[in-house]
PANUDO-237351 format. One record per residue (C-alpha): residue in one letter; x negated, y, z. Coordinates in pm, whole numbers, plus 32768, in hexadecimal, padded with zeros to 4 digits. Each point is the difference from the previous one (the first is absolute). Layout:
// PANUDO-237351
aXYZ
...
This chain:
// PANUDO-237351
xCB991BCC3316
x7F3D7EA38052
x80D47EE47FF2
x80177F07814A
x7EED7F27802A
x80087ECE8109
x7ECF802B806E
x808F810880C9
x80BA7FB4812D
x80E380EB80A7
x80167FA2816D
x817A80528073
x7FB1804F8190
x81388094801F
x81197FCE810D
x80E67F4D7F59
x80617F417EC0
x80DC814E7FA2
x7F0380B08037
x7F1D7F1B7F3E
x81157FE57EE4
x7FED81687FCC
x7E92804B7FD6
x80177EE07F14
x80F580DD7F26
x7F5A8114804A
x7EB87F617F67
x80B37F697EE7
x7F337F4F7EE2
x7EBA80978085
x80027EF980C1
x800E7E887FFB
x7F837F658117
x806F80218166
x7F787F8D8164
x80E87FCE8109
x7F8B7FC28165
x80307F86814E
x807081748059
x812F7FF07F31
x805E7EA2805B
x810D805180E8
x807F80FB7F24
x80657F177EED
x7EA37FBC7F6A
x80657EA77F59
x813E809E7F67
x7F40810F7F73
x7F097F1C7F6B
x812B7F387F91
x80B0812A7F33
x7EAA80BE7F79
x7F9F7EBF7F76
x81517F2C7F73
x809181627FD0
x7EF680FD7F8C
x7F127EF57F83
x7EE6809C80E2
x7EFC7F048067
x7FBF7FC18173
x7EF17FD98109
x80AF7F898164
x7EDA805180EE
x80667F498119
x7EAB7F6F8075
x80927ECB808D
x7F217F5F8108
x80A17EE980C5
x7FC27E498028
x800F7F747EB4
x81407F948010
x80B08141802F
x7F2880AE7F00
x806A7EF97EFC
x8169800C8046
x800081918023
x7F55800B7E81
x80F07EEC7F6D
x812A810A8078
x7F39811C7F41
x7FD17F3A7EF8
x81727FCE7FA9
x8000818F7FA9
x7F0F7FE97EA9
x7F25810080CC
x7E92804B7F7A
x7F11802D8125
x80297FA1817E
x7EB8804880FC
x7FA27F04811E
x7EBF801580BB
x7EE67F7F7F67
x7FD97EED8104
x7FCE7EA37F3D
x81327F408088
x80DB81187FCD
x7F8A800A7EAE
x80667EAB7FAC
x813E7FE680A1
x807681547F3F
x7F787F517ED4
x80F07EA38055
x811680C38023
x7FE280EF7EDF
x7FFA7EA57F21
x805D80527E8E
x8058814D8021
x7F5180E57F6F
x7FD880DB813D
x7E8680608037
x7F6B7FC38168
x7F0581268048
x7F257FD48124
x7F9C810C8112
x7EA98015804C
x7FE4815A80DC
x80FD80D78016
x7F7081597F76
x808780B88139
x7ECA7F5580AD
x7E96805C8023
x7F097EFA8113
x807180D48119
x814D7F6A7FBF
x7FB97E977FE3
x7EE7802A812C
x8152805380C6
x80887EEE7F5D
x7F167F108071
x7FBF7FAE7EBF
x7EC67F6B7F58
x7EC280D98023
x7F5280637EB1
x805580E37EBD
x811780717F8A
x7FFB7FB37EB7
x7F267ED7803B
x81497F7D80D9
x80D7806D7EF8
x7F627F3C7EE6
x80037ED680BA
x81838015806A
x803C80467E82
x7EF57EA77F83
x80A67F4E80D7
x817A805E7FEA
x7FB77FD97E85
x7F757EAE8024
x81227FA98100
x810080347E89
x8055815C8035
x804380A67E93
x7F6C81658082
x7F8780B0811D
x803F815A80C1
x7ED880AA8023
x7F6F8170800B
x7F9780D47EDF
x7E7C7FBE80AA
x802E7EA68015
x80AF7FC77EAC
x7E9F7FFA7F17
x7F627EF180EF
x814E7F24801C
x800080217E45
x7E907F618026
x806C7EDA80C7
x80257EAB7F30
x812E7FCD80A5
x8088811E7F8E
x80037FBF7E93
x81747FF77F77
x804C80968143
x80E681598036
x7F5980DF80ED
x810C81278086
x7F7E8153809B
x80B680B680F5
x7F19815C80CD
x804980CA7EB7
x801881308003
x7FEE80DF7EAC
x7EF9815B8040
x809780CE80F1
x80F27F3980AD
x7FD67FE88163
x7F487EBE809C
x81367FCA80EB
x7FA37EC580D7
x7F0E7F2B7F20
x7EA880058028
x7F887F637ECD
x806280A07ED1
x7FDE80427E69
x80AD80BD7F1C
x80EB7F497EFE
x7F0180037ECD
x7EC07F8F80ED
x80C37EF1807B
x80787F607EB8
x7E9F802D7FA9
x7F5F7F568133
x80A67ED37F7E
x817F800380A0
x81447F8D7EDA
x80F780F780FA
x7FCD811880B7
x81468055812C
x8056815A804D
x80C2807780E4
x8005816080BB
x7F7880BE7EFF
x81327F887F02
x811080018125
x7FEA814680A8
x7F8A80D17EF9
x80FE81077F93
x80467F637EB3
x7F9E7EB58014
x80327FC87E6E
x7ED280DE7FC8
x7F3E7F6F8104
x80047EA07F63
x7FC580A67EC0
x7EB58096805D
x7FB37EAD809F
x80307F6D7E92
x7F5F80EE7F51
x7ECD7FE580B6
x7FDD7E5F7FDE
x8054802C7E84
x7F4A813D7F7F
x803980497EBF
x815D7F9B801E
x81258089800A
């Protein structure tokens, strides 16, 4: 049986933070890292983060992706801050960046910047009005400059992840991975994708999982195959 590794993040998109308690049980020590999202916010996201970490002594990545004036960004990541959290998301945007970085201060919380979400392809930021040009061109240029704005990682796609490593910015830098999906899981709604192992190889330090851990009939396993195929020979 392959021991937890933090490179692997289970994403806890479930309804509520009983819900969310739960599957953390039911996971156990195969896992040690947890993502909790806007989806669960109203459902007692913060306490849950709260208990799994002071309680379980899971570590934590609050994806909130905080976009907002300056202001409100910085006072919205000094209240995270007070929870000895590991990760919170904001939008790659370079203001953003530094005000999440003001208020994080000297906590050791890590600011990770969105660059494209991984639920969109250039159809969807064409309706978006957004910039013309490539993808991934667009994407490494959020990440250079979110990096170079003080953020301590980015969020980026399993295609994007080996061009983002390259960047001079990027050196020191933690670059997370969500759009896995381990061989034979369905695609659900991302459109740019990797398997765990590919991912970790095209550069990323964590890779977040969700669906394929969550609604699989036993869950346990289903992390367990996850870590067996990023460390093989283990376990």
């Amino acid at each position: 049986m392959p021991l937890a590794d933090d490179r692997l993040i289970v994403a806890l998109d479930v309804p509520n933070a009983l819900a969310g308690l739960e599957l953390a049980r039911t996971l156990g020590d195969a896992v040690s890292f947890y993502k909790i999202g806007l989806g669960m916010l109203t459902g007692g996201g913060l306490a849950l983060a709260n208990e799994l970490k002071q309680e379980h002594g899971k570590r934590i990545f609050l994806d909130m992706k905080f976009f907002d004036i300056g202001a409100t960004v910085t006072a919205a990541v000094r209240g995270i801050a007070q929870y000895d959290l590991d990760f919170l998301t904001v939008h790659g945007d370079p203001h953003v960046v530094r005000a999440a970085k003001d208020g994080a201060g000297g906590s050791d919380l890590k600011i990770l910047a969105v660059t494209v979400l991984t639920s969109l392809d250039r159809n969807d930021l064409d309706e978006g009005m957004m910039r013309a040009g490539d993808l991934a061109e667009l994407t490494l240029e959020r990440a250079a400059r979110a990096l170079a704005a003080g953020a301590d990682g980015v969020i980026a796609s399993p295609q994007e992840a080996a061009a983002i490593r390259a960047l001079p910015e990027a050196a020191g830098k933690l670059i997370v991975t969500p759009g896995v999906r381990p061989a034979g899981s369905a695609v659900g709604d991302q459109k740019r994708i990797a398997t765990p192992l590919n991912a970790l190889k095209a550069g990323a330090d964590h890779i977040v999982v969700g669906r394929p851990v969550w609604q699989a009939p036993d869950p346990r396993s289903a992390a367990q195959a996850i870590l067996h195929e990023i460390n093989p020979g283990k376990g």
